[in-house]
C-alpha positions as a printed Julia matrix, in Angstrom:
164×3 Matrix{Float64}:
  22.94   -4.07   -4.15
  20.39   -4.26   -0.81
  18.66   -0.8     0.11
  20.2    -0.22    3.72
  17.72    0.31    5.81
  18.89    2.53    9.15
  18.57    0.93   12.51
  15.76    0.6    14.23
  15.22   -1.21   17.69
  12.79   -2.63   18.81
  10.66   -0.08   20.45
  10.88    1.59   17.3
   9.21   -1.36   15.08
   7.06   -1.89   17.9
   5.47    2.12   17.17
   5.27    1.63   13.79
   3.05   -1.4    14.15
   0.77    0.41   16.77
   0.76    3.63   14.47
   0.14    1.42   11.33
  -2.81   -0.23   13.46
  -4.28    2.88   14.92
  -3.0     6.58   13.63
  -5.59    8.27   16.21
  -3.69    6.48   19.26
  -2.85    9.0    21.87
   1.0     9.39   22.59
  -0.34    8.1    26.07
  -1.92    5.29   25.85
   0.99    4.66   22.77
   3.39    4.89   25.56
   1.37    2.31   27.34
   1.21    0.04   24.67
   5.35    0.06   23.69
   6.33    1.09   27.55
   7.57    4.03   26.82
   6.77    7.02   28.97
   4.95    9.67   26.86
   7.73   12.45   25.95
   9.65    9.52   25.28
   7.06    7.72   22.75
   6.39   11.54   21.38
  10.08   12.5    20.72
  10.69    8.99   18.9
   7.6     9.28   16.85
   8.75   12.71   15.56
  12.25   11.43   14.73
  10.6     8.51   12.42
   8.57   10.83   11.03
  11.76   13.36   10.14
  13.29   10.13    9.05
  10.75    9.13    7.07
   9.76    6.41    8.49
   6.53    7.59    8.79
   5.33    9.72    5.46
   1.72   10.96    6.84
  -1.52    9.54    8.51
  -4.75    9.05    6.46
  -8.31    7.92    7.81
  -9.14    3.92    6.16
 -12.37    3.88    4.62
 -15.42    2.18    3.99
 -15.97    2.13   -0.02
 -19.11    0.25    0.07
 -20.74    3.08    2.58
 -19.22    5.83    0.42
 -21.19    4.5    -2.57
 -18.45    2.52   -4.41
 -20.19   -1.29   -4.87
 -17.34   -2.57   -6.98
 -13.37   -2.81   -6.36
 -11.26   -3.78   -9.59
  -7.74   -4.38  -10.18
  -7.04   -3.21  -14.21
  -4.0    -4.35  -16.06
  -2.68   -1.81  -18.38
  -0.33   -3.21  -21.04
   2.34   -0.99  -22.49
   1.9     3.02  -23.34
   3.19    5.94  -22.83
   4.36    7.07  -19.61
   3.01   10.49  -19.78
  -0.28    9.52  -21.25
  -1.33    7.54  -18.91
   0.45    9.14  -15.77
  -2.39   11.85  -17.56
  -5.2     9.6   -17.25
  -3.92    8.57  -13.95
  -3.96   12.21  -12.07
  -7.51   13.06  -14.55
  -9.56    9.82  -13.14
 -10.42   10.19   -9.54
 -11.75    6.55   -9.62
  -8.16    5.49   -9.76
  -7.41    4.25   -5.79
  -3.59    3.44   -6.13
  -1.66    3.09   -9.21
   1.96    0.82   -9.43
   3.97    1.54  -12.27
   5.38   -2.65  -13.03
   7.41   -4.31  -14.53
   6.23   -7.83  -16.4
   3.44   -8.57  -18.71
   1.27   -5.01  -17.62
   3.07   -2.07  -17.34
   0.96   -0.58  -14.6
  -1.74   -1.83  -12.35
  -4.32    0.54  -11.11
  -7.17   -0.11   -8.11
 -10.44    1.42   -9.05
 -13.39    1.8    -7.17
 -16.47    2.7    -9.31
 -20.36    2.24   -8.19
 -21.63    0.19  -10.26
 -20.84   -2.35  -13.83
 -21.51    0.64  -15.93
 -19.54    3.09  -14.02
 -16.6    -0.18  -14.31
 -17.33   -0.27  -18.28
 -16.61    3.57  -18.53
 -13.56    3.45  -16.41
 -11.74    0.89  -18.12
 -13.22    1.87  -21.64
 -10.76    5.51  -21.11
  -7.96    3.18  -20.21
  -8.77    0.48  -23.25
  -8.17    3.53  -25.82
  -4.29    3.54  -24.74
  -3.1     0.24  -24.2
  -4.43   -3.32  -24.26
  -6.13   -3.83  -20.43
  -7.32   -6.66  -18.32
  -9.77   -6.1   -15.65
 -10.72   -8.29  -12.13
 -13.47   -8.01   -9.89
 -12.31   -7.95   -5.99
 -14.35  -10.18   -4.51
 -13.39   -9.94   -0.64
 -10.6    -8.3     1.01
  -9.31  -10.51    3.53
  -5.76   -7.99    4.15
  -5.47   -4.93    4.0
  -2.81   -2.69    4.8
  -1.15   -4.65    6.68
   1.61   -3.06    9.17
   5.04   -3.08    7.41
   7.87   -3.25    9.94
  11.69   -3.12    9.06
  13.1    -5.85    6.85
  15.18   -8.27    8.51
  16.87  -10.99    5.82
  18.34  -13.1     8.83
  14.33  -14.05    8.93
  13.9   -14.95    5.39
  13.88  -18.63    4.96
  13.46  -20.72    1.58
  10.72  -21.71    0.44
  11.76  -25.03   -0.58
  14.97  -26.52   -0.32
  16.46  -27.42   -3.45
  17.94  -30.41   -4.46
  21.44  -31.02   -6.22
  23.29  -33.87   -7.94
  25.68  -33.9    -4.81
């Protein structure tokens, strides 16, 4: 069964995007932007954010300048849930962290400084579970806005082909 998501309009998506682009935006110059006057812009951003829409505001960073030279993506095969939930909360190298379902059980972005830093990092997760590690070369998207789902948009891939 679909997860209903509540109405939004378009004003609505069209904060969401400007928030997801720029957190620091003034509720001015947001009004500007969706043509909205400001109390309105400000009373409809606090309703998505008592909605949940919105579920907090964080500053983007630059990993290289903090230090961190190398991005990974590990694969963690199958293991306890509480174990490595453990490991998880005790390794602040751990970015984000997606519990999966599939071949890994979990997927984990790390950002360490250097190959040896990497090797220690993923040798704490190798003594749970079998893991596979990849280097991020480039990050060409990131956080990319997320507005609300609209199926009426989806379209097929390909279209497939019957016997009739």
């Amino acid at each position: 069964m679909p997860t209903e998501v509540p109405e939004l309009d378009a004003h609505d998506a069209h904060i969401l995007a400007e928030l997801q682009r720029d957190a620091r935006i003034s509720m001015a110059e947001l009004g500007r932007q969706v043509q909205l006057s400001q109390p309105a812009v400000t009373e409809r951003v606090r309703k998505l954010e008592i909605a949940g829409f919105i579920r907090g505001y964080r500053a983007a960073v630059d990993y290289q300048r903090l230090g961190y030279g190398i991005r990974a993506i590990l694969r963690v095969g199958r293991v306890e849930y509480g174990r490595i939930l453990g490991l998880i909360e005790q390794t602040p190298e751990v970015v984000n962290a997606f519990n999966v379902a599939g071949a890994d059980s979990w997927i984990l972005e790390i950002a360490v400084i250097d190959v040896e830093h990497l090797d220690a990092v993923v040798t704490k997760f190798s003594l749970l579970a079998d893991t596979s590690t990849s280097i991020v070369l480039n990050v060409p998207r990131e956080s990319a806005a997320v507005l609300p789902a609209q199926r009426e948009n989806i379209k097929p891939a390909i279209r497939k082909v019957t016997g009739r």
